[in-house]
PQR file with spaces between the fields and no chain letter, atoms N, CA, C, O and H, PARSE charges and radii, in Angstrom:
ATOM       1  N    UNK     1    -157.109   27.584  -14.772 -0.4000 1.5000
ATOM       2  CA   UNK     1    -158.426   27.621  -14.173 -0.0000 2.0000
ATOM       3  C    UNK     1    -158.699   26.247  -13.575  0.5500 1.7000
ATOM       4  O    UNK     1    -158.250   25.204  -14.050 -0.5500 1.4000
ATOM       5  N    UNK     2    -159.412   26.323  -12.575 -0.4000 1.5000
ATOM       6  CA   UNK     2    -159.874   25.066  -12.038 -0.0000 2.0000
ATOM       7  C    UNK     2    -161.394   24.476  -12.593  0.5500 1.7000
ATOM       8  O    UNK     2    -162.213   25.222  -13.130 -0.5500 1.4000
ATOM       9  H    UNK     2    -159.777   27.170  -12.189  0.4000 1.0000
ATOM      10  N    UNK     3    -161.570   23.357  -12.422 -0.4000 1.5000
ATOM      11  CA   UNK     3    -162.758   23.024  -12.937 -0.0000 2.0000
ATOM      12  C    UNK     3    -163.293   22.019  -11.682  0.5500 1.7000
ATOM      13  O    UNK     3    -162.458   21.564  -10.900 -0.5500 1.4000
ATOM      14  H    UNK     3    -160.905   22.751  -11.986  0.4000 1.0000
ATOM      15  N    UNK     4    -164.266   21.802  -11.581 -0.4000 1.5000
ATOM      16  CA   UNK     4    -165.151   20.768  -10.787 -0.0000 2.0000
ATOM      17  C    UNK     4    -166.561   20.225  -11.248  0.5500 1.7000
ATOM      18  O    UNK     4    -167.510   20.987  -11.429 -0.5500 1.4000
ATOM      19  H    UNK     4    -164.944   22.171  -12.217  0.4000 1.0000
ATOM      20  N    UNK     5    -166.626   19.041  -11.402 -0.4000 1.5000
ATOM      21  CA   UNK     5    -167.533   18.390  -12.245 -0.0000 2.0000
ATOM      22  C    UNK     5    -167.622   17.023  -11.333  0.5500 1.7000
ATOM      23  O    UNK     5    -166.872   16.588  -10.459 -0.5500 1.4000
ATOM      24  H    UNK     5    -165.855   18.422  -11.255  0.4000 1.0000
ATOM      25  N    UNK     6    -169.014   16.460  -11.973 -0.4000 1.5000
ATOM      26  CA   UNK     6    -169.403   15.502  -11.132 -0.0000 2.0000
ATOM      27  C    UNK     6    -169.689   14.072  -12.647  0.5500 1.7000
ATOM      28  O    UNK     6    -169.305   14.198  -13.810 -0.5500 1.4000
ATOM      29  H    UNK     6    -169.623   16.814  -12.682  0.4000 1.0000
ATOM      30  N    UNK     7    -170.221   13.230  -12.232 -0.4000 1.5000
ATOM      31  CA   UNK     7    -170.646   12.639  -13.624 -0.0000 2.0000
ATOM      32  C    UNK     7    -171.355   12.846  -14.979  0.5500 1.7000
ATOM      33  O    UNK     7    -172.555   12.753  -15.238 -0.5500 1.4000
ATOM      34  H    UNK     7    -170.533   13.128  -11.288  0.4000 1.0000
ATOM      35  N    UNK     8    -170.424   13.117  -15.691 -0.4000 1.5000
ATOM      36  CA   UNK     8    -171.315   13.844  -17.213 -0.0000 2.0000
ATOM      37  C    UNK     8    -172.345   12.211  -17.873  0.5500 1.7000
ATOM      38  O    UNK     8    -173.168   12.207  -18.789 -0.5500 1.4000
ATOM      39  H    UNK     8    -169.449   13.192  -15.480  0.4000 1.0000
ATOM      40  N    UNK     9    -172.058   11.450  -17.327 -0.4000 1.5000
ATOM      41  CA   UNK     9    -172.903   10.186  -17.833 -0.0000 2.0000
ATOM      42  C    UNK     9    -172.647   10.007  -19.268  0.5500 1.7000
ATOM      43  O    UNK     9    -173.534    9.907  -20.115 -0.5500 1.4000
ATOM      44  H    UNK     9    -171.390   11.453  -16.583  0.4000 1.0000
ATOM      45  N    UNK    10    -171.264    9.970  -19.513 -0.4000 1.5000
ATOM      46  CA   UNK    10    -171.070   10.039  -21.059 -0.0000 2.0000
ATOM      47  C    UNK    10    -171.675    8.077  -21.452  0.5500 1.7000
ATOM      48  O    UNK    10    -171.597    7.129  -20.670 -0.5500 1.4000
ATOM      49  H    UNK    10    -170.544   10.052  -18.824  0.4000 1.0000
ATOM      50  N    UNK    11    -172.099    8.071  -22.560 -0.4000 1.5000
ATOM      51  CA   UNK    11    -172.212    6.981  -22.973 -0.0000 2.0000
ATOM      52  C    UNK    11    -173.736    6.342  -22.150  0.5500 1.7000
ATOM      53  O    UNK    11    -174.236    5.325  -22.631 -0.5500 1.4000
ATOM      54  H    UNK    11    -172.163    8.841  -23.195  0.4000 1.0000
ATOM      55  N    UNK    12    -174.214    6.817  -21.266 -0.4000 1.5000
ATOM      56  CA   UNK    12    -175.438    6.538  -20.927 -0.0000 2.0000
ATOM      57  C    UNK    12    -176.886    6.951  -21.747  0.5500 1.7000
ATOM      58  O    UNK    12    -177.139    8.134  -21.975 -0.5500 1.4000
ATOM      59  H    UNK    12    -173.808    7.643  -20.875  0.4000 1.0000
ATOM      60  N    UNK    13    -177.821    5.833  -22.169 -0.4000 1.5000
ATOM      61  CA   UNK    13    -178.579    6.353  -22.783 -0.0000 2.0000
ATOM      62  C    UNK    13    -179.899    6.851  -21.602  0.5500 1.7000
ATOM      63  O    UNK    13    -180.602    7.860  -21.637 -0.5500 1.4000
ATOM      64  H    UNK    13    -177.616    4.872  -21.983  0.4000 1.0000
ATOM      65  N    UNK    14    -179.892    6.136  -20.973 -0.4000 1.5000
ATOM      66  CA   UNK    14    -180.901    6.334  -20.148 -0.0000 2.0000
ATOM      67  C    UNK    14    -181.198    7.398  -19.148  0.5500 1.7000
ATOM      68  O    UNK    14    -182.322    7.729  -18.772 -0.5500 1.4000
ATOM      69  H    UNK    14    -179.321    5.315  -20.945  0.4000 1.0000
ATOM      70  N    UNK    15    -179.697    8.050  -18.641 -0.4000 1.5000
ATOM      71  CA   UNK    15    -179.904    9.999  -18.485 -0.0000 2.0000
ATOM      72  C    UNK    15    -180.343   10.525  -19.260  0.5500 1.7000
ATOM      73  O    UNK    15    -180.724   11.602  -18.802 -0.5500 1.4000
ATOM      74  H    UNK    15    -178.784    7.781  -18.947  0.4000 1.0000
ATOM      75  N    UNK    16    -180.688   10.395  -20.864 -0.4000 1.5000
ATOM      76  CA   UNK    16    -181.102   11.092  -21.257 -0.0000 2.0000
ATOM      77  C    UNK    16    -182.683   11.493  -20.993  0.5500 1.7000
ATOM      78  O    UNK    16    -183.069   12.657  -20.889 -0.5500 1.4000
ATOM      79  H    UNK    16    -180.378    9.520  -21.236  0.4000 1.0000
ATOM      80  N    UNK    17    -183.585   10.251  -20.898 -0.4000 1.5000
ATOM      81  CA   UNK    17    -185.086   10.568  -20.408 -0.0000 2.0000
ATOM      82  C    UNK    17    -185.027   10.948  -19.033  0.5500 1.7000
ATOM      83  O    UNK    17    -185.854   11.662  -18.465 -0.5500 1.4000
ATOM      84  H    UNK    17    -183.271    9.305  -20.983  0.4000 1.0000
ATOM      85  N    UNK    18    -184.059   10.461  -18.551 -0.4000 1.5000
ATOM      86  CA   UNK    18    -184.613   10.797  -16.801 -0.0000 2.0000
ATOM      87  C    UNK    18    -184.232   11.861  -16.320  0.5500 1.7000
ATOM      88  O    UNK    18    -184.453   12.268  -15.179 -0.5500 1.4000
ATOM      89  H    UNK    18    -183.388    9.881  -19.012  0.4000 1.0000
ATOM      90  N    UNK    19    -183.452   12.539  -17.423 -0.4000 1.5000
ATOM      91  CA   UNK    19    -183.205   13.990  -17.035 -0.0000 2.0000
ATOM      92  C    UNK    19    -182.750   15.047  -17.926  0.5500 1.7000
ATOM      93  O    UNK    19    -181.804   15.820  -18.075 -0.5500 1.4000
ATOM      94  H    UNK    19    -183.273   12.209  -18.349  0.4000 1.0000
ATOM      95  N    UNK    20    -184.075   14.661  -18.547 -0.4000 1.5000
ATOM      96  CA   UNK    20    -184.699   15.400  -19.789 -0.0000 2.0000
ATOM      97  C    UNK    20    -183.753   15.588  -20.687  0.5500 1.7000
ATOM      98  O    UNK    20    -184.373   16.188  -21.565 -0.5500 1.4000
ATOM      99  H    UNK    20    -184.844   14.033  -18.426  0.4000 1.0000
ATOM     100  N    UNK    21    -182.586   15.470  -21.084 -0.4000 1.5000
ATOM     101  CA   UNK    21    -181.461   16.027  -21.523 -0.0000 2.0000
ATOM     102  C    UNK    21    -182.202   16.481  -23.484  0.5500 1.7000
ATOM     103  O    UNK    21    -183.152   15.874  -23.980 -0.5500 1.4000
ATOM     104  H    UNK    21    -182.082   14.983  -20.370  0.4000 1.0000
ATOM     105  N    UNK    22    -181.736   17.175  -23.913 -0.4000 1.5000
ATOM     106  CA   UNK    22    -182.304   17.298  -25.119 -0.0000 2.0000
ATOM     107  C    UNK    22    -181.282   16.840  -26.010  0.5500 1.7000
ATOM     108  O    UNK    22    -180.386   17.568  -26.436 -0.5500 1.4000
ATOM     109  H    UNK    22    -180.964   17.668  -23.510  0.4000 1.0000
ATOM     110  N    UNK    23    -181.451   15.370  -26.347 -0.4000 1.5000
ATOM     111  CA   UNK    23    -180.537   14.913  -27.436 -0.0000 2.0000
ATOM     112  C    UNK    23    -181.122   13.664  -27.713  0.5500 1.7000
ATOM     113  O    UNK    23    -181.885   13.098  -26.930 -0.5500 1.4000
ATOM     114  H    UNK    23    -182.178   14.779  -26.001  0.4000 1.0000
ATOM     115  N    UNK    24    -180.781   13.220  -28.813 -0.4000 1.5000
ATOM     116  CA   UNK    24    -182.115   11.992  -29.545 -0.0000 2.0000
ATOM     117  C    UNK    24    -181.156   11.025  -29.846  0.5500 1.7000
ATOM     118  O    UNK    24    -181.306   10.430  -30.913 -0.5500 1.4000
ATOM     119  H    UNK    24    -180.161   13.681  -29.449  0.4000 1.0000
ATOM     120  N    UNK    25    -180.125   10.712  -29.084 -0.4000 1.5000
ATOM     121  CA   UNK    25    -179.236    9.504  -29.178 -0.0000 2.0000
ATOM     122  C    UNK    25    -178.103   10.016  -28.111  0.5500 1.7000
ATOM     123  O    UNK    25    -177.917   11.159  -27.692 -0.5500 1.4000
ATOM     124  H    UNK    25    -180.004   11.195  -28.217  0.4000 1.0000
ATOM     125  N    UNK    26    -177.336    8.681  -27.777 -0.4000 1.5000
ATOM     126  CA   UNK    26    -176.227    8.687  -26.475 -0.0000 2.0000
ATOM     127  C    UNK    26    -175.138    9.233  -27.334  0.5500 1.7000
ATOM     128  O    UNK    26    -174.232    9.849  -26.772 -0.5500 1.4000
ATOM     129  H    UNK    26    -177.488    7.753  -28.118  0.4000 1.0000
ATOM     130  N    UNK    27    -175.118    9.092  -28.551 -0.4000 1.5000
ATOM     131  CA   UNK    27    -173.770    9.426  -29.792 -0.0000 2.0000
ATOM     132  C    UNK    27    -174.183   10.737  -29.689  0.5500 1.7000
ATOM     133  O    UNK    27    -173.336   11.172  -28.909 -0.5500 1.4000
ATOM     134  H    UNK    27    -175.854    8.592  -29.008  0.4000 1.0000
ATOM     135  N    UNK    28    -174.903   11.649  -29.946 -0.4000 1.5000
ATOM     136  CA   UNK    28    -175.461   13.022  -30.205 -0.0000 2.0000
ATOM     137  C    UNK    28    -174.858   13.514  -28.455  0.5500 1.7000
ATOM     138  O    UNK    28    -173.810   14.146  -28.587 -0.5500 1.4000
ATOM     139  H    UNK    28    -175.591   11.296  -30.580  0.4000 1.0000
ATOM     140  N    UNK    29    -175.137   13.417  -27.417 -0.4000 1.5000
ATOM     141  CA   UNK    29    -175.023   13.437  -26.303 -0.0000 2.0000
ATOM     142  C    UNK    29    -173.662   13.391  -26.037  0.5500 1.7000
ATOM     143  O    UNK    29    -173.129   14.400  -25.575 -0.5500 1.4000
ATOM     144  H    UNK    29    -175.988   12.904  -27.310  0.4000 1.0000
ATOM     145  N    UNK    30    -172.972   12.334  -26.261 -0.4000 1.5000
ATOM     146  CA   UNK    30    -171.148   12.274  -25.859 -0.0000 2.0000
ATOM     147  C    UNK    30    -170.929   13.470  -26.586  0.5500 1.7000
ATOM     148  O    UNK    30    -170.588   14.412  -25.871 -0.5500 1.4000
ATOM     149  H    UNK    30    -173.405   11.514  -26.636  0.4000 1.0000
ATOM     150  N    UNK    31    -171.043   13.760  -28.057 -0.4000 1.5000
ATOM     151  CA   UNK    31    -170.316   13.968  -28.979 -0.0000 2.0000
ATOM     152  C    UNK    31    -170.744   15.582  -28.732  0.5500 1.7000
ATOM     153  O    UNK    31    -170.119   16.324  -29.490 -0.5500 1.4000
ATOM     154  H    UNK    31    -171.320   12.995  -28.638  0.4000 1.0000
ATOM     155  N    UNK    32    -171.478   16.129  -28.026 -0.4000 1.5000
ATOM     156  CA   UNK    32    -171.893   17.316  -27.985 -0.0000 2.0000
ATOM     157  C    UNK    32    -170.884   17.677  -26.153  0.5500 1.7000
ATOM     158  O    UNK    32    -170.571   18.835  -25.880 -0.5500 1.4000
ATOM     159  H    UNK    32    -171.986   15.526  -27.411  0.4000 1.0000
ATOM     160  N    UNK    33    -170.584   16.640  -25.289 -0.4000 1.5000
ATOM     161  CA   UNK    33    -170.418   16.927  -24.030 -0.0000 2.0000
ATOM     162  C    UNK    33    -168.602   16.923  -24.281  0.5500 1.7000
ATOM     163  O    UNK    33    -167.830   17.476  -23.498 -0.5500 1.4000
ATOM     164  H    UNK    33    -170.838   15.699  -25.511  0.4000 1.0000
ATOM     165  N    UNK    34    -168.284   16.375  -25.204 -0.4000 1.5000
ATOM     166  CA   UNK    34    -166.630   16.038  -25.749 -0.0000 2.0000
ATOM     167  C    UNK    34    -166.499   17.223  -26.498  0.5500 1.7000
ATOM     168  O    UNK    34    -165.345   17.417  -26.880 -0.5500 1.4000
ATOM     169  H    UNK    34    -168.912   15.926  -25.840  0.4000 1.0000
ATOM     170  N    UNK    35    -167.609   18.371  -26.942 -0.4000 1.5000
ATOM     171  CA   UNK    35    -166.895   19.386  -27.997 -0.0000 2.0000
ATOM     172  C    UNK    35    -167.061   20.346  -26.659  0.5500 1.7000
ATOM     173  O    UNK    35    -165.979   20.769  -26.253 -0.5500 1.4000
ATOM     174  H    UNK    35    -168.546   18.213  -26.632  0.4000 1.0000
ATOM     175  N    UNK    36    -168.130   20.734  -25.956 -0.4000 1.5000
ATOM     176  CA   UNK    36    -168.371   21.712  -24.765 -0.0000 2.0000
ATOM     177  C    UNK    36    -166.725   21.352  -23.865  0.5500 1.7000
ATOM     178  O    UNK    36    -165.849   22.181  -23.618 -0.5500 1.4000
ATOM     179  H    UNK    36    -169.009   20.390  -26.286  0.4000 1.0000
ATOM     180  N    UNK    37    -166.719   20.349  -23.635 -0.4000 1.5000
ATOM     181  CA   UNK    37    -165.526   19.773  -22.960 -0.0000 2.0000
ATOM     182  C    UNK    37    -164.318   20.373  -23.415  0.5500 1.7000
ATOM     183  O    UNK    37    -163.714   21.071  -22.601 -0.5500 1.4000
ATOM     184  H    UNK    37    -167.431   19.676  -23.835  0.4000 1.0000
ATOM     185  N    UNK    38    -163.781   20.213  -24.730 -0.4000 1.5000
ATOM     186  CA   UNK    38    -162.734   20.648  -25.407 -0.0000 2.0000
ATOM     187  C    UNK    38    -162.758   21.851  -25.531  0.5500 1.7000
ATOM     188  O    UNK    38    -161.650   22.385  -25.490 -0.5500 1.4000
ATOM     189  H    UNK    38    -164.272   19.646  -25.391  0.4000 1.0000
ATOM     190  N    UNK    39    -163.912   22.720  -25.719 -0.4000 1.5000
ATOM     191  CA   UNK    39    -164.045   23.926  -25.743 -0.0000 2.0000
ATOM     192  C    UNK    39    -163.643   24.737  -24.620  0.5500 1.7000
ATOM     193  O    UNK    39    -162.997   25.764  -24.830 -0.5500 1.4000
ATOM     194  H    UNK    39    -164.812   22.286  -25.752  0.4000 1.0000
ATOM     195  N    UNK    40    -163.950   24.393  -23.467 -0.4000 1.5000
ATOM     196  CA   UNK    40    -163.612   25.245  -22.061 -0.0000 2.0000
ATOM     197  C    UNK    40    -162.182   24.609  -21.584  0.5500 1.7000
ATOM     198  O    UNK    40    -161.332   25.418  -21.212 -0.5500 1.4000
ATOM     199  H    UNK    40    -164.475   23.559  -23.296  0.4000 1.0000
ATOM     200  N    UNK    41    -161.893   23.365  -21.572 -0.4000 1.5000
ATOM     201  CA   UNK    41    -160.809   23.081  -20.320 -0.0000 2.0000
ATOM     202  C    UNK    41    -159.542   22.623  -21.542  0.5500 1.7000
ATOM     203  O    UNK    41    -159.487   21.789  -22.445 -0.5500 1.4000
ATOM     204  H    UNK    41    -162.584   22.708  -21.875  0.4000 1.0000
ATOM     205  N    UNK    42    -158.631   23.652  -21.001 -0.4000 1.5000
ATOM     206  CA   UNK    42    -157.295   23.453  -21.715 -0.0000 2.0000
ATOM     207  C    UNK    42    -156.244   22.771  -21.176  0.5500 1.7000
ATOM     208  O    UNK    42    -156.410   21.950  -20.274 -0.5500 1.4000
ATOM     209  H    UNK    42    -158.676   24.330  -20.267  0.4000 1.0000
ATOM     210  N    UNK    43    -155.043   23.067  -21.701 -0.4000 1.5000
ATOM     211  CA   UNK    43    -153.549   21.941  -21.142 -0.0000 2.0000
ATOM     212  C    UNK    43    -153.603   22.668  -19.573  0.5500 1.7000
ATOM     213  O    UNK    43    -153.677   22.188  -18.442 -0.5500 1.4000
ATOM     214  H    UNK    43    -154.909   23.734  -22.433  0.4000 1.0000
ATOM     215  N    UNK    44    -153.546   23.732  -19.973 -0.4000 1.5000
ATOM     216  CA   UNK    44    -153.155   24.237  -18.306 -0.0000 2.0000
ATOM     217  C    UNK    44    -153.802   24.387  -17.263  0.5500 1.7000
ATOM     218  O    UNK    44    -153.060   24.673  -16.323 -0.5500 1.4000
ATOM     219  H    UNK    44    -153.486   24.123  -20.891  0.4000 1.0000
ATOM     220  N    UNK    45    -155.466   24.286  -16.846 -0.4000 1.5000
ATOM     221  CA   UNK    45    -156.477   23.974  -16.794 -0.0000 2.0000
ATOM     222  C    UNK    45    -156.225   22.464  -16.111  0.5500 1.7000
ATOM     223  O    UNK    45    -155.641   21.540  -16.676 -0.5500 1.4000
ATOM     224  H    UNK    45    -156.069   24.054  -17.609  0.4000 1.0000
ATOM     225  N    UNK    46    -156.938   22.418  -14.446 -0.4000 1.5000
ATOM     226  CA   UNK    46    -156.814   21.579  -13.446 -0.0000 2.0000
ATOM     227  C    UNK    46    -158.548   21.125  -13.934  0.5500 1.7000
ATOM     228  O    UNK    46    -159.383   21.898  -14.404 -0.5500 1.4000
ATOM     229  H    UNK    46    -157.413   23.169  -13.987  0.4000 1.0000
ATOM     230  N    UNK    47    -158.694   19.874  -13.687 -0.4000 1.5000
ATOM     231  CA   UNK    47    -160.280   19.260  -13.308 -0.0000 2.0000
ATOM     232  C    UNK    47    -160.168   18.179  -12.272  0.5500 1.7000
ATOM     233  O    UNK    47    -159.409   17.210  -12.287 -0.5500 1.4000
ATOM     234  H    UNK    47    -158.015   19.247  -13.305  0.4000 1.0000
ATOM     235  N    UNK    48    -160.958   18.480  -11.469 -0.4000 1.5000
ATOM     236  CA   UNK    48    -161.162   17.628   -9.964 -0.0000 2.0000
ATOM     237  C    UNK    48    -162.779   17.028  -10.245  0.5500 1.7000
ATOM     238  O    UNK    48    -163.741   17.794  -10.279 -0.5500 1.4000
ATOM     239  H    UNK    48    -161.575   19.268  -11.457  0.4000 1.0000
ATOM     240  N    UNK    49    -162.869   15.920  -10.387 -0.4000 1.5000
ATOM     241  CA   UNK    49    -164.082   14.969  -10.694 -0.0000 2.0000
ATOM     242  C    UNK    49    -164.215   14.734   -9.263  0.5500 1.7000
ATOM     243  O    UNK    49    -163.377   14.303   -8.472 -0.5500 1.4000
ATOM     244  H    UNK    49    -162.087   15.298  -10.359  0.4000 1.0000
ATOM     245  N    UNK    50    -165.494   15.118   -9.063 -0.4000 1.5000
ATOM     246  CA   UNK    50    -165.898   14.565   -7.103 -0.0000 2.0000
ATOM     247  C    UNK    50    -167.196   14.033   -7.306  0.5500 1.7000
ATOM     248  O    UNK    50    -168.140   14.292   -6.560 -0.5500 1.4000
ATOM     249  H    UNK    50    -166.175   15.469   -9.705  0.4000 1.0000
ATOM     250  N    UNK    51    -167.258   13.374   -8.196 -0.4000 1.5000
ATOM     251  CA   UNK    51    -168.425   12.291   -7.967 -0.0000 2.0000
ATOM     252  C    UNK    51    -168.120   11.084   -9.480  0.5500 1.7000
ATOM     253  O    UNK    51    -167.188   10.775  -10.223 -0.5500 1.4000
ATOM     254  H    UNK    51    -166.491   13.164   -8.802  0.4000 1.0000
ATOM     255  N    UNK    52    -169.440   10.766   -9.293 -0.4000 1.5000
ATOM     256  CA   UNK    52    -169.022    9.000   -9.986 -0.0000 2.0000
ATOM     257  C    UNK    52    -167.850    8.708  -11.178  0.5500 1.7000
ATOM     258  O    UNK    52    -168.304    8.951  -12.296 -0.5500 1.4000
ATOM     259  H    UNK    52    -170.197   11.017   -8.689  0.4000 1.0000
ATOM     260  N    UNK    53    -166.882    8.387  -11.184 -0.4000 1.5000
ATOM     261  CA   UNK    53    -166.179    8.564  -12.214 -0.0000 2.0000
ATOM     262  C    UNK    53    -166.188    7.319  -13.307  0.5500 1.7000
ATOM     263  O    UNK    53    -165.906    7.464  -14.496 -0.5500 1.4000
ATOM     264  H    UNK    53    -166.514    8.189  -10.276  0.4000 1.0000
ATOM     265  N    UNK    54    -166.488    6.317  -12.807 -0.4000 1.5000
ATOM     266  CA   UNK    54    -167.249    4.747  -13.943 -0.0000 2.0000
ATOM     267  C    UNK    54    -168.231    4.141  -13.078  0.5500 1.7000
ATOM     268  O    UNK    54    -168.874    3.164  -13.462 -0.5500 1.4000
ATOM     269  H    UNK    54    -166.717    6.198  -11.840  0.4000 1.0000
């Protein structure tokens, strides 16, 4: 499967107010976007990042 994604803002605390995100720390936030992450995209499984990557 292919995937396409843009910046997940891992490690940013400050996406979290500015875009509402519902999580009450940047640790709660990675650690929830790293299990969704692991959950969908496997070994065989392409991802093309087309926007900010650091």
């Amino acid at each position: 499967m292919n995937f396409y994604i843009s910046d997940l803002h891992l490690g940013h605390y400050n996406v979290i107010k500015m875009c509402n995100r519902p999580f009450s720390s940047v640790e709660e936030m990675d650690e929830t976007l790293i299990n969704n992450w692991n959950a969908a995209v496997h070994d065989e499984d392409d991802v093309y990042i087309l926007g900010d990557f650091s």
